[in-house]
N, C-alpha and C positions, 0 to 999 in steps of 0.2 A: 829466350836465352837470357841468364841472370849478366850481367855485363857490371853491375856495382851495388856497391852494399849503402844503406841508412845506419844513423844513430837513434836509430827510433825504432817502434815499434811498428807503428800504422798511423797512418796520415785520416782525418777525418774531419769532419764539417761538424762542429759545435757540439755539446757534450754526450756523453753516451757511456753504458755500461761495459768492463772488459771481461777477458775469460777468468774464470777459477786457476787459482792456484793450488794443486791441491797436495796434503801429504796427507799418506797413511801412516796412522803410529799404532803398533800392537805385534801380538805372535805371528809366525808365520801362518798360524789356519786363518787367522782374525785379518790378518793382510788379503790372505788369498779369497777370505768371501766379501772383500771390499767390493760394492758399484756405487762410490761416491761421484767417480764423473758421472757415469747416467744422470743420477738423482740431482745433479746442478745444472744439466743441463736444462733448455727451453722445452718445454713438454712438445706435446705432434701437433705440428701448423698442418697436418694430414685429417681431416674432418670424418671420411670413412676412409680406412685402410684394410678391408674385407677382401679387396684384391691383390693385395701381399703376401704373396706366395712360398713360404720357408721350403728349406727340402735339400734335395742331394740333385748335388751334379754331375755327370760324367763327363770326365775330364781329356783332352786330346794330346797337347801341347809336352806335357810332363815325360812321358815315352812316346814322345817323338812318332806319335801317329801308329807306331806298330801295332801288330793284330795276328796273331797264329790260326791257323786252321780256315782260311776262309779262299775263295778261290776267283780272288782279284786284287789285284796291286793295291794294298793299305799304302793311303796318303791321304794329302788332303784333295780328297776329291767327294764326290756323291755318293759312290756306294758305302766309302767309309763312312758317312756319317749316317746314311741309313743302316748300318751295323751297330753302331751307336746307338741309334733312338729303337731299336728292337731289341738292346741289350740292356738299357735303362727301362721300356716298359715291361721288358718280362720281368722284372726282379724292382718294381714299384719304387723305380728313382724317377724323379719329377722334372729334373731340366740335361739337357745337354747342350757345353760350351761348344762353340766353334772360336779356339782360340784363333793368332795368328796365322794371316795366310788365306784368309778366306774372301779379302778382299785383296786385288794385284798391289805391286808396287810395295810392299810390306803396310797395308794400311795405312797408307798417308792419303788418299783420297777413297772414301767408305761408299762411292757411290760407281768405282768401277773393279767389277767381279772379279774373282781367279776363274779362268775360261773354264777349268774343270772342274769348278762348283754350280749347280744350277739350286738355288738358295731357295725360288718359289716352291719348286719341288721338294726339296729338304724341307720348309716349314710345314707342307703339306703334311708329308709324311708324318712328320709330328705330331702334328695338331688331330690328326686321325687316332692316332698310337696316344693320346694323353699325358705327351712329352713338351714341356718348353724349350724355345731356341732362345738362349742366350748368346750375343753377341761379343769378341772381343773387341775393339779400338783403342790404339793409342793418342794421348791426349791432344794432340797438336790438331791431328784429323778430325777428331771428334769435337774438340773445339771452334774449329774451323766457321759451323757453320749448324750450331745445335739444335734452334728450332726446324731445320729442315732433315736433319738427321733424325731425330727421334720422331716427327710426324712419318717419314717415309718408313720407317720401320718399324713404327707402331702400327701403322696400318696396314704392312705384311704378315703381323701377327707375332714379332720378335717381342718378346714375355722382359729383354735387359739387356743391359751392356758390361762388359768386365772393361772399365776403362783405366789406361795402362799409364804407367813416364811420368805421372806426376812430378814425382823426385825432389820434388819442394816446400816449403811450408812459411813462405813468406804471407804478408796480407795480399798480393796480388792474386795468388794459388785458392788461397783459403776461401778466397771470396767466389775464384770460378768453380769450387768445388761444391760451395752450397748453390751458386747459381744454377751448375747442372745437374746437381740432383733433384730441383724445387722444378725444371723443367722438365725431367723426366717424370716425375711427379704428376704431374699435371697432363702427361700421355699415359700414366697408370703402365709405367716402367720401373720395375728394382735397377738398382746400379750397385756393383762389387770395384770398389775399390781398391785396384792393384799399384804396387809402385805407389802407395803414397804417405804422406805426412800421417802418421798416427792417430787414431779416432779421440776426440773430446766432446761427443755427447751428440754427434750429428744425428747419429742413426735412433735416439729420443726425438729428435727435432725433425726430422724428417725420416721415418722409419722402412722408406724403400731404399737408403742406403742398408741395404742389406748386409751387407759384409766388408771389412779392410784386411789389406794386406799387413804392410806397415811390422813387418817381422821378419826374421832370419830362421824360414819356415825351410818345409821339406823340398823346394824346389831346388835347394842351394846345393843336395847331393848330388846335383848334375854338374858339378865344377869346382866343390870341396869337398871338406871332411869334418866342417867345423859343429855340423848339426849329430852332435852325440847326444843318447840317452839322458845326460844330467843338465842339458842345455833344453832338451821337451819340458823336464820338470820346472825348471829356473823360470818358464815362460808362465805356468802358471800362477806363478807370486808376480809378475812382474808383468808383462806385455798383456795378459787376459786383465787386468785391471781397468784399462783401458776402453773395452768393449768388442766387439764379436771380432774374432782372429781367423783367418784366411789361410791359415797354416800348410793345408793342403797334403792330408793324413792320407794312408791307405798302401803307403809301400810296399810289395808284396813279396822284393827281393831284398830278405832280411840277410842282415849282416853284424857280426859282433865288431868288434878295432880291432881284431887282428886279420879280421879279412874283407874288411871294408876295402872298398876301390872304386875310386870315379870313371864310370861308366853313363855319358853322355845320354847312347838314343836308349838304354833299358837302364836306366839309375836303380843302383841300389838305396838302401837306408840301413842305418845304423840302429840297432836296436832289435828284439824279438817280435814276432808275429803275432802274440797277446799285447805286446808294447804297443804295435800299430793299431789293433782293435780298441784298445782301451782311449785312444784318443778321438776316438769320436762321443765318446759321452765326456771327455774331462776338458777339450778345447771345445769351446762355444764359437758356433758359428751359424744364425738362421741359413746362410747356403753355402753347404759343405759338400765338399771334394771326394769325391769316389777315380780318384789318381790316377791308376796302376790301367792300365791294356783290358780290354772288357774280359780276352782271352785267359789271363789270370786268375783272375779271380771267377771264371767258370770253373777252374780244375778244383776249389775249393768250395762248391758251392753252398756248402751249409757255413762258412765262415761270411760269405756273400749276405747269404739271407741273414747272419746275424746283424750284420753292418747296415745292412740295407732297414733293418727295422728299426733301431734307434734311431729318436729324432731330432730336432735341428734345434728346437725351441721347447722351453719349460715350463712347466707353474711352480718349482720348487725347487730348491740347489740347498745342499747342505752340504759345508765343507769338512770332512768327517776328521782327517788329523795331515800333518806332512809335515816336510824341513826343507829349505830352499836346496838347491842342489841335490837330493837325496832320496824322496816319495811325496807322493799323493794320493791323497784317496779321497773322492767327491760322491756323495749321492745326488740325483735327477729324478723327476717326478716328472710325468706327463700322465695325465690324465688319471687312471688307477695302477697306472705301471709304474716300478720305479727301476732305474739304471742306476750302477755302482760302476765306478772306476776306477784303476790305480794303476801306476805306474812309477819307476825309479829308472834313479842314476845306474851308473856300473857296478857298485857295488852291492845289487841287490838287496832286497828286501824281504822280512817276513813280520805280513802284517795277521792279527784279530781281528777280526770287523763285529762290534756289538749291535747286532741288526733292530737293537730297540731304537738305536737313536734314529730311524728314518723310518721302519716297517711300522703302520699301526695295531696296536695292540687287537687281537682275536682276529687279526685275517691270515690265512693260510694263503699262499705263494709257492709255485712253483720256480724255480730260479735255473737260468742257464746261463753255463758260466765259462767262458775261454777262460785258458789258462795258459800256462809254463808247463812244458813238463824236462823232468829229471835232467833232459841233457839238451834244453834249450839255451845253457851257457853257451855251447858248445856248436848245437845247431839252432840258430836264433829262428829257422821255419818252421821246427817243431811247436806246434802245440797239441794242446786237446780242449773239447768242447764235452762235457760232462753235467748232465742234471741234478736238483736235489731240492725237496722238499725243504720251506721257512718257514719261520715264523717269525714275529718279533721278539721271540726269547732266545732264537736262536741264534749261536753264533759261526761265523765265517773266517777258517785258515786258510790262507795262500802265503804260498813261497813265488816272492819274484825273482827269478834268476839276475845275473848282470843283464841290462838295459830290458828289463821285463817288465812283465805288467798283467794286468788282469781284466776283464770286463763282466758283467752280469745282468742279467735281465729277470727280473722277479714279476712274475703273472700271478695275478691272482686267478684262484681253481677253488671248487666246492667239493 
C-alpha cells in the first residue's frame, strides 16, 4: 500500500545506467510501425527460449463464465473448464485461463482451492487434449511467497500465470515485476501482465513476459461505454508502440452507439464483427484472447476457424497507410502466409489496398477475406467471409462501414 510519495526517481547504490526516454517524430504510418522501445531495450537474459509458447487463449472471466447448450451449471467449477479445454483443442487454440475464483477467498492465498474446482484433474485433462493451463493471481498473493508458488505449480504442470493489481509503476513495483518474471523464468513459466504499469522493453529482456495489459482494452465494456471504434484505432499509434497489448479482442455481441449498452455477465462491444475479426492481426499480442462464451462462437464456426488460424507472433509487419482516430491498415507475415488488417473509426472507410507492397512478386494466393457487408452500419453482426484469387499486381477494395473493418488471409496455391 503506497502511503507517501519521493522527490526522486529511485534510490540506488553507486552509479548505473537509467531507462530511455523515448520520442517518436514522423507520419502517423511511420509512428505506428515504430518498435524503438523493443530495440533499447536489454537483449534475452533468456539463453534457450524454445519453451515459449505463443498462441491463443480461452478466456472465462469476460462473460462471466456463461456457456449455452450444455447440460450442467456453467461456473467456475470442473466441468466448465473441461468444456473449455475441449472447446480450445477442437478448434487448435493452445492455452485456457482459469481466471479469478479458482483459488477460495478471492485469491489471496493461491495454495487453498475453490472446493468446486479439482485443478489436478483439470491440468490432466489438458495436458492429454494438448491444451495449457494458465493460471490467474493477484499480486499481493502471488507475491507473497514466489519461489514456492511457481515451483508447486510448475510441477503440476501449469504452462503461466495472468498476474493481476499491479496498479503501480514506482521503483518498488518495477523491480518486483522483473524479479517475478526472471523467477518464473527459471521454472520455464510465461507470465501476462494484467493491471499493470505499461511495457518498456521487458518482454526483449525477458521474453516469457508474454504479454501486458496496461490499456483501456475490451474488458472496460462491462462497466462503460468509453471503448468506441476510434479509441481501437487511436491504440494503434499510440498504446501498440509500447509492446505486445493484452486488449482482449473477440466480442461477439456487436454493437453500433446507438445501441450499445452495458451489460455486465454477456458484455457487448462497440464496433462491427469484421471490426472484431480484424483485430487479431492488427493488435499484437504473442497470447491473445479468444473472449467471448466458447458457445458463441460455435454458432459461427467458420468465423472461429478464421480467428483461430491467424497467429500471435510474426516475421514481418508492414504498416500499409492510416490516420490517428480514423483507419488502419497493417500487413503480417508468418511464415509463407501473409494476414492484412483494417479497421476504422465511426465514420467508416473505403480503403485500395495495392497488394505489391506486401505479396511477392509471381506467387499466386488464394485470400480469404471477412468483411462488412451493406448494412453492417446498421447491423454491426452482419458480415460476410468471401474468397478470391491474388496476386501482387492485384488490387483489394473494401468499404468499412461505421466502426468496421476487414481481415484477410492470403494462402499461397499452385
Amino acid at each position: 500500500v503506497v502511503t507517501g510519495t519521493a522527490d526522486y526517481i529511485a534510490r540506488v547504490d553507486g552509479a548505473r545506467t537509467f531507462p530511455w526516454r523515448i520520442l517518436v517524430i514522423g507520419s502517423d504510418k511511420d509512428i505506428a510501425a515504430s518498435n524503438l522501445s523493443y530495440l533499447l531495450a536489454a537483449p534475452s537474459r533468456i539463453a534457450d527460449t524454445s519453451w515459449i509458447k505463443p498462441g491463443k487463449v480461452a478466456w472465462d472471466w469476460w462473460n462471466s463464465w456463461n456457456i449455452t447448450g450444455v447440460d450442467f451449471e456453467a461456473g467456475i467449477n470442473t466441468p466448465t473448464y473441461k468444456h473449455y479445454i475441449d472447446f480450445a483443442s477442437d478448434n487448435g487454440i493452445e492455452y485456457v485461463i482459469l481466471d479469478d475464483g479458482w483459488a477460495a477467498g478471492k485469491g489471496e492465498d493461491l495454495f487453498i482451492l475453490n472446493p468446486d474446482i479439482d485443478l489436478e484433474e483439470i491440468i490432466s485433462y489438458a495436458t492429454a487434449k494438448n491444451v495449457g493451463i494458465i493460471l490467474w493471481a493477484g499480486y499481493r498473493a502471488f507475491e507473497r511467497d514466489l519461489e514456492k508458488v511457481c515451483r508447486h505449480y510448475s510441477e503440476m504442470g501449469v504452462k503461466g500465470f495472468k498476474v493481476d493489481f499491479e496498479d503501480r509503476d514506482d521503483q518498488l513495483m518495477i523491480r518486483h515485476i522483473e524479479n517475478i518474471t526472471k523467477l518464473a523464468a527459471d521454472r520455464k513459466m510465461v507470465i501476462e501482465w494484467h493491471g499493470c504499469p505499461a511495457p518498456s522493453g521487458l518482454h526483449r529482456t525477458y521474453p516469457n513476459a508474454i504479454t501486458f495489459e496496461a490499456v483501456h482494452g475490451a474488458e472496460v465494456n462491462k462497466w462503460a461505454k468509453t471503448v468506441t471504434p476510434s479509441h481501437n484505432v487511436d491504440l494503434i499509434f499510440t498504446r501498440m508502440l509500447l509492446g505486445p497489448m493484452d486488449y482482449t479482442p473477440g466480442g461477439m455481441r456487436n454493437s453500433n452507439e446507438r445501441s450499445f449498452k452495458i451489460v455486465k455477465d454477456v458484455p457487448r462491444v462497440q464496433g462491427t464483427r469484421a471490426h472484431m475479426a480484424a483485430q487479431y492481426v492488427l493488435f499484437y499480442s504473442p497470447l491473445q484472447m479468444i473472449s467471448d462464451m466458447p458457445s458463441e462462437y460455435m454458432k459461427e464456426q467458420a468465423l472461429l476457424d478464421f480467428i483461430a488460424s491467424v497467429p500471435t507472433v510474426w516475421d514481418d509487419t508492414k504498416v500499409l497507410c492510416g490516420k490517428i482516430g480514423e483507419y488502419a491498415v497493417i500487413a503480417r507475415r508468418s511464415g509463407d502466409k501473409w494476414f492484412l488488417g483494417g479497421m476504422c473509426g465511426a465514420d467508416g472507410k473505403d480503403v485500395e489496398i495495392d497488394l505489391s507492397k506486401f505479396l511477392p512478386e509471381g506467387e499466386k494466393y488464394l485470400a480469404k477475406i471477412v468483411r462488412d457487408t451493406v448494412n453492417s452500419d446498421d447491423l454491426p453482426e452482419d458480415y460476410k467471409i468471401e474468397t478470391m484469387k491474388a496476386t501482387s499486381a492485384s488490387k483489394l477494395k473494401i468499404s468499412m462501414k461505421s466502426g468496421g473493418g476487414f481481415a484477410v488471409k492470403f494462402m499461397p496455391y499452385k
